[in-house]
C-alpha positions in Angstrom: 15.9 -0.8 -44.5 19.4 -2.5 -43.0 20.4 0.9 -42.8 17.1 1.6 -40.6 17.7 -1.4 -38.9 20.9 -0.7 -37.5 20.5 2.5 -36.6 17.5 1.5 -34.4 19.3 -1.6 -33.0 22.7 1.2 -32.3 20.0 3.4 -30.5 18.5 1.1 -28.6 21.9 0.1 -27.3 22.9 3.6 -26.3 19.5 3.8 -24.4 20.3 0.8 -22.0 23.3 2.1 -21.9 22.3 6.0 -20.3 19.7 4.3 -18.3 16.5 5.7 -21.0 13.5 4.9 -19.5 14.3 4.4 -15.8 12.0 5.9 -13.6 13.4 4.9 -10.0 14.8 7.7 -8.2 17.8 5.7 -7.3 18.8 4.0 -10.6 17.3 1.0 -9.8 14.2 -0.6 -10.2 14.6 -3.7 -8.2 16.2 -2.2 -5.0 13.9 -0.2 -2.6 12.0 3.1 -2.3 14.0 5.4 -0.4 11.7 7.6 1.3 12.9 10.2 4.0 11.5 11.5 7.3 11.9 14.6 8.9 10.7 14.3 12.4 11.2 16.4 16.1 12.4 13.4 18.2 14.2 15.6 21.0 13.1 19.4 22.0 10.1 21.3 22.6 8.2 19.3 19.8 9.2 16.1 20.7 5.9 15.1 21.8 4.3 15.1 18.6 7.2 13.9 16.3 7.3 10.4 18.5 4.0 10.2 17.2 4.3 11.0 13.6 7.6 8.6 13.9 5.4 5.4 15.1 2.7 6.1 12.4 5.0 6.2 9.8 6.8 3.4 10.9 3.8 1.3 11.6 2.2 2.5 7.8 5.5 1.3 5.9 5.6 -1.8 8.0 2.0 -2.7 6.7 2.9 -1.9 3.0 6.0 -3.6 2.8 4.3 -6.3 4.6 1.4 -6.5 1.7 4.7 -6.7 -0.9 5.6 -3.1 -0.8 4.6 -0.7 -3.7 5.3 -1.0 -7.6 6.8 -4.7 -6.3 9.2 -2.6 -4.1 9.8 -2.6 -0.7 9.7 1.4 0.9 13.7 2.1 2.6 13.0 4.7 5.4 15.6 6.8 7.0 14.4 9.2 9.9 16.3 12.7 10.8 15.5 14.4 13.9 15.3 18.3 13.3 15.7 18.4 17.1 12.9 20.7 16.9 14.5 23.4 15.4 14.4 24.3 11.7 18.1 25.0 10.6 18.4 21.0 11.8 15.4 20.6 9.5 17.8 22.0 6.9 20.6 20.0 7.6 18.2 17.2 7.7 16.9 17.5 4.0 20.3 18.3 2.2 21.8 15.1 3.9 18.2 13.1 2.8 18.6 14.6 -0.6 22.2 13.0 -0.5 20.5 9.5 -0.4 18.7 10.1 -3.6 15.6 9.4 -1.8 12.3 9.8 -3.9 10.4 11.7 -0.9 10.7 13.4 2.3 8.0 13.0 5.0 8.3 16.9 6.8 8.2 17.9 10.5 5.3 18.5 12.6 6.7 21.6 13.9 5.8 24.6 11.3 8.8 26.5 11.6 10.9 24.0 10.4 8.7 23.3 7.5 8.8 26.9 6.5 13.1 26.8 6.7 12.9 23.3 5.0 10.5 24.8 1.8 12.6 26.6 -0.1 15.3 23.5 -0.3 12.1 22.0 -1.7 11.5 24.5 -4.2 15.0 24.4 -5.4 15.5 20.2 -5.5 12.2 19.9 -6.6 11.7 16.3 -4.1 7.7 16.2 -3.3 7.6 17.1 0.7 5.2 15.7 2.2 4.4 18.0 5.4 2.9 16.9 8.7 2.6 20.4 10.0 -1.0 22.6 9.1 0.9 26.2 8.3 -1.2 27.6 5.6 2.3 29.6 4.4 2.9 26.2 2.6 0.1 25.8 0.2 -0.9 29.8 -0.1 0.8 30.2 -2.3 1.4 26.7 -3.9 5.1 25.4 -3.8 4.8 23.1 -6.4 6.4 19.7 -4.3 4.6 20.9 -1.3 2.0 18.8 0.0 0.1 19.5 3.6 -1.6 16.4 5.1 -3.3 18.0 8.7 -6.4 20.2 8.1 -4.7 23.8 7.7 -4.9 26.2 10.4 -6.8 28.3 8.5 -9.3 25.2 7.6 -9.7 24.7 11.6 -10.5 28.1 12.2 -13.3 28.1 9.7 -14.8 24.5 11.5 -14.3 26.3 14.3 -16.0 29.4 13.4 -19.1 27.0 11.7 -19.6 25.1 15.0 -20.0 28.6 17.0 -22.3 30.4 15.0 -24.3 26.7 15.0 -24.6 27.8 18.5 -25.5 31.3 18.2 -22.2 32.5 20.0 -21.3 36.1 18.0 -18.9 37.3 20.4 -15.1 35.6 20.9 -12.1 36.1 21.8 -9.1 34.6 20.6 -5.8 34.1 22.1 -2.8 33.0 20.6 1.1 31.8 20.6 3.0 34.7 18.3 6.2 33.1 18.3 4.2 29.6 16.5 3.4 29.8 12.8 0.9 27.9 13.0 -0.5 29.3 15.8 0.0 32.9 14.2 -1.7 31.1 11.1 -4.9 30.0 12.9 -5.3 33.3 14.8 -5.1 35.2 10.5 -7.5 32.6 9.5 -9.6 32.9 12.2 -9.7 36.9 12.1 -10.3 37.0 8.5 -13.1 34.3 8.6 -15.1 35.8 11.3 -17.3 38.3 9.7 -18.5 36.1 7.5 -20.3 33.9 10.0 -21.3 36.9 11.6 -19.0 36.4 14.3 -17.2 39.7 15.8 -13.4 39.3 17.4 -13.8 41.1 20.6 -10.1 40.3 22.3 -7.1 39.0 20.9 -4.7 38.8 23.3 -0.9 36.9 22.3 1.3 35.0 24.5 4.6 33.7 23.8 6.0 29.7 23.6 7.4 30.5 27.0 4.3 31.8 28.8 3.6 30.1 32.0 1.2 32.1 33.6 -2.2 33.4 32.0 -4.3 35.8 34.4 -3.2 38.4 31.9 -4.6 36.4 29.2 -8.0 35.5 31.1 -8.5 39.7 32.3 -8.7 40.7 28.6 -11.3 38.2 27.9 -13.2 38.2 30.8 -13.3 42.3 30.5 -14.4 42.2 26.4 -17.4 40.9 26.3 -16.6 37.3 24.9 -19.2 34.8 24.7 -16.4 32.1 24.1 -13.2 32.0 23.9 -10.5 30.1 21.0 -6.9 29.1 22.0 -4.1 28.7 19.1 -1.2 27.1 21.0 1.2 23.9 20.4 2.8 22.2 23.8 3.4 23.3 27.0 1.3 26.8 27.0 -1.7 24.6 25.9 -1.8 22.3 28.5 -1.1 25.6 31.1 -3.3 27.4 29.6 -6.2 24.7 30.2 -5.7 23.8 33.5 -5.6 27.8 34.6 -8.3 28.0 32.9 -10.6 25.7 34.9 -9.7 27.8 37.8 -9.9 31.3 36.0 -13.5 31.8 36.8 -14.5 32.5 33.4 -17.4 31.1 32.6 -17.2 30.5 28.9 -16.9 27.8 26.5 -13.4 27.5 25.4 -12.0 26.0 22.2 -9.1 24.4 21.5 -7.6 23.0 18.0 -5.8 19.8 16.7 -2.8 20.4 18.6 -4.7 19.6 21.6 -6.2 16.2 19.9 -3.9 14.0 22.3 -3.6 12.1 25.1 -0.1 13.9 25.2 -2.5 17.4 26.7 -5.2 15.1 27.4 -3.0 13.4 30.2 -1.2 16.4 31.9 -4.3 18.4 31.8 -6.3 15.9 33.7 -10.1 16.6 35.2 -9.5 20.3 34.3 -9.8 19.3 30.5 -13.4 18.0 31.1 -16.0 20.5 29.3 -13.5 21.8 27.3 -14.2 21.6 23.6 -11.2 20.6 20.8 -11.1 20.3 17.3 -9.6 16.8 15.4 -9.5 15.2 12.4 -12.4 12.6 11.5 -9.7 10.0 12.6 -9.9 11.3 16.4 -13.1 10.3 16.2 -13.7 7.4 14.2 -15.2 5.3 16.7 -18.5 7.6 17.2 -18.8 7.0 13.3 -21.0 4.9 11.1 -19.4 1.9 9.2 -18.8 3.1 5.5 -15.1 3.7 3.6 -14.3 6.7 6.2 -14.7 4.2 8.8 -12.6 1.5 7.5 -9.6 3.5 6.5 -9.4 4.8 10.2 -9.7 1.1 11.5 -7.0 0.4 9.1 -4.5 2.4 11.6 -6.6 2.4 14.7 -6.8 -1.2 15.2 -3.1 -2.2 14.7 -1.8 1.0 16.6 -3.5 0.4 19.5 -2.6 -3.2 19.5 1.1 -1.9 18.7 1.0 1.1 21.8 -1.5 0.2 24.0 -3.6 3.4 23.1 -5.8 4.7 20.2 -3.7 7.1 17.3 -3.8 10.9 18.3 -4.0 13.5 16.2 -0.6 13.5 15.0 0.0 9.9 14.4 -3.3 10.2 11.8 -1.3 12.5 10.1 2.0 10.5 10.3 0.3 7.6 8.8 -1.9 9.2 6.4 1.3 11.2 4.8 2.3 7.1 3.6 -0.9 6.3 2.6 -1.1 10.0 0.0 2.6 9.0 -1.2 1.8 5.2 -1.8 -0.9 6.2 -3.5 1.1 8.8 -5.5 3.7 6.0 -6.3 1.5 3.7 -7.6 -0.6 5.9 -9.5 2.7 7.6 -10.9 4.1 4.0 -11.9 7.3 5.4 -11.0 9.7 6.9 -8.0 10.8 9.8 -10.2 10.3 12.7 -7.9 8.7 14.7 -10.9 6.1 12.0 -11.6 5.1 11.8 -7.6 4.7 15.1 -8.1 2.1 15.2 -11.2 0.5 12.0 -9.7 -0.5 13.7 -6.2 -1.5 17.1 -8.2 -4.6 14.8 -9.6 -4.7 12.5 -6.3 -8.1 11.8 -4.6 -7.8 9.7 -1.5 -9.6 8.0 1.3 -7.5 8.4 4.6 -8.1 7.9 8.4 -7.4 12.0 8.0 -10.5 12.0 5.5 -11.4 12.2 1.9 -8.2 14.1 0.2 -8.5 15.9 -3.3 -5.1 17.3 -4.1 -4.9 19.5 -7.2 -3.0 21.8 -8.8 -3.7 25.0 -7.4 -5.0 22.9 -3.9 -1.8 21.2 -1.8 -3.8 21.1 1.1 -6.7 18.8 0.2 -8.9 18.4 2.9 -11.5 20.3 3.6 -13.3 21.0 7.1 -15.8 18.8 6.5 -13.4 16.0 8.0 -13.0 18.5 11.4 -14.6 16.9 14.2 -15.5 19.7 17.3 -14.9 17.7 20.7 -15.9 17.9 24.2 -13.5 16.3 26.7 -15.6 13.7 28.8 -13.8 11.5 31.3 -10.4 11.7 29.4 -11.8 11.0 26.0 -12.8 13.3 22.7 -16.4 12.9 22.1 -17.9 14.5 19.2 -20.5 17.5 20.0 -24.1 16.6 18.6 -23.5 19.1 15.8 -19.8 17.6 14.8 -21.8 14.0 15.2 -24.7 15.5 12.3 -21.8 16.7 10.2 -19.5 14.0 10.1 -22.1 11.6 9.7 -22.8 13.0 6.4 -19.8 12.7 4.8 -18.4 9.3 7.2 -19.7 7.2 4.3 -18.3 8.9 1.6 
């Protein structure tokens, strides 16, 4: 029994000794949470990184203000990736450095894609802001996508026009954007089976400034309606050409559009025009009810903060705290390995919607939480058949 004793007592030493039993990611449980964030503050994507940036900045501000998470205040250190993805690179080997216990990803897909296999290999849960379905199909096992995938918007997209009895579109696209290239595959392979037939599918390119080309093969196919995949500058072009292109067809455009950052250079000409969001966009228009109150949660004190309401790609900025807060606590830990398991079984309640991560589903949102949008005066309003939809699940 002494013997026992002992060698219990000698164990237990060596134990404290090693560290057994420490789950912080940093070696210690009192100091803070180091969490990364890799974000496109300069370059072509600037636009929507400042975005992500205040979200997430305004989301840790609130938690830390509520006494942080597991009694721990959240540390977070911002890269830019400069909009380009070997600086997302650089960016995540130098976070990895800090021993932080996640990294918040860039909203710009490419540099996602780059940043992944890093991800992979360190095995530190990424939490990306950017919907390119090459992230979650197939699963990357600390990969974790918080927009609506591309190919998720296509399919809202594709429900909303067969709701109005449109079976002819055309579809035109960005080829040098993943997700663009992403949403045009989803959208292609999805069509048939809401009876819907492609009948044009003419590409552009990130540089495109001009679209007559763009507007001929449509106008010449048949088309009932027409669906733009495009991020920055060629969607706000693209728009305002548009309103002067003589076509006269509904056009669609997807969450990249969802901000006063196309709103606001596009002007009168984006009036009519109809663009998909996440419920968040939207949560004004919806009933009261836990969908409701998580958006107020960051509308209210955004606003207050900015001086306008959250676009799409602050709701995603802010949600991607709320899903790793949520991992943390559930995990009880920072280790990286235990985020991981935690948001493989996670089921949330965001301003982006009602999230159910699993382990063979890192994208966890379904279109349910798509809103379809017409432009009036400035402002997203939801269609009457986006209002019947969300209104079903707003409560939830």
């Amino acid at each position: 029994m002494r013997g026992t004793a002992v060698c219990v007592a000698a164990l237990a030493m060596v134990c404290a000794m090693a560290g057994c039993g420490d789950d912080s990611s940093t070696g210690d449980d009192e100091g803070p949470i180091k969490v990364g964030q890799i974000v496109s503050l300069t370059g072509n994507y600037a636009p929507l990184g400042t975005e992500n940036e205040k979200s997430v900045k305004l989301a840790v501000e609130q938690v830390n203000a509520a006494g942080g998470v597991l009694g721990r205040q959240i540390e977070l250190t911002v890269r830019d990736d400069k909009s380009q993805p070997d600086q997302s690179v650089l960016a995540f080997n130098d976070l990895k450095g800090q021993d932080v216990a996640a990294v918040i990803g860039s909203p710009f897909s490419n540099s996602a894609l780059a940043t992944i296999p890093l991800v992979d290999r360190e095995k530190i849960p990424y939490i990306s802001l950017t919907p390119a379905d090459e992230q979650v199909n197939p699963v990357h096992p600390y990969v974790f996508v918080v927009p609506a995938t591309a190919g998720t918007y296509a399919d809202r997209i594709l429900q909303y026009l067969k709701a109005q009895n449109i079976t002819k579109v055309a579809v035109a696209y960005d080829g040098k954007s993943s997700y663009a290239k992403a949403g045009f595959n989803g959208t292609k392979s999805k069509a048939s089976g809401h009876g819907i037939t492609l009948t044009a599918t003419p590409e552009f390119q990130t540089t495109t400034t001009e679209f007559s080309a763009v507007f001929n093969q449509v106008r010449s196919s048949g088309a009932q309606a027409l669906v733009v995949w495009a991020t920055g500058a060629p969607g706000v072009a693209l728009a305002k050409q548009y309103a002067t292109a003589g076509l006269n067809l509904p056009v669609v455009f997807t969450g990249a559009q969802a901000s006063k950052l196309w709103l606001d250079p596009v002007g009168a000409a984006a009036d009519g025009v109809l663009v998909a969001s996440s419920i968040g966009v939207v949560g004004a228009s919806l009933p009261d009810g836990a969908q409701k109150t998580a958006i107020n949660e960051l509308a209210g004190p955004f606003q207050e903060k900015y001086g306008y309401a959250p676009p799409q790609f602050a709701q995603d900025g802010y949600t991607g705290v709320k899903l790793l807060v949520a991992a943390i606590e559930k995990a009880g830990s920072t280790d990286p390995a235990k985020i991981q398991a935690a948001l493989e079984g996670l089921s949330a309640v965001t301003p982006n919607g009602a999230y159910a991560y699993s382990a063979t589903d890192h994208a966890g949102l379904k279109a349910d939480y798509i809103s379809i949008n017409a432009v009036q005066g400035g402002k997203f309003v939801p269609t009457e058949w986006a209002m019947q939809q969300l209104t079903a699940v707003a409560g939830k």
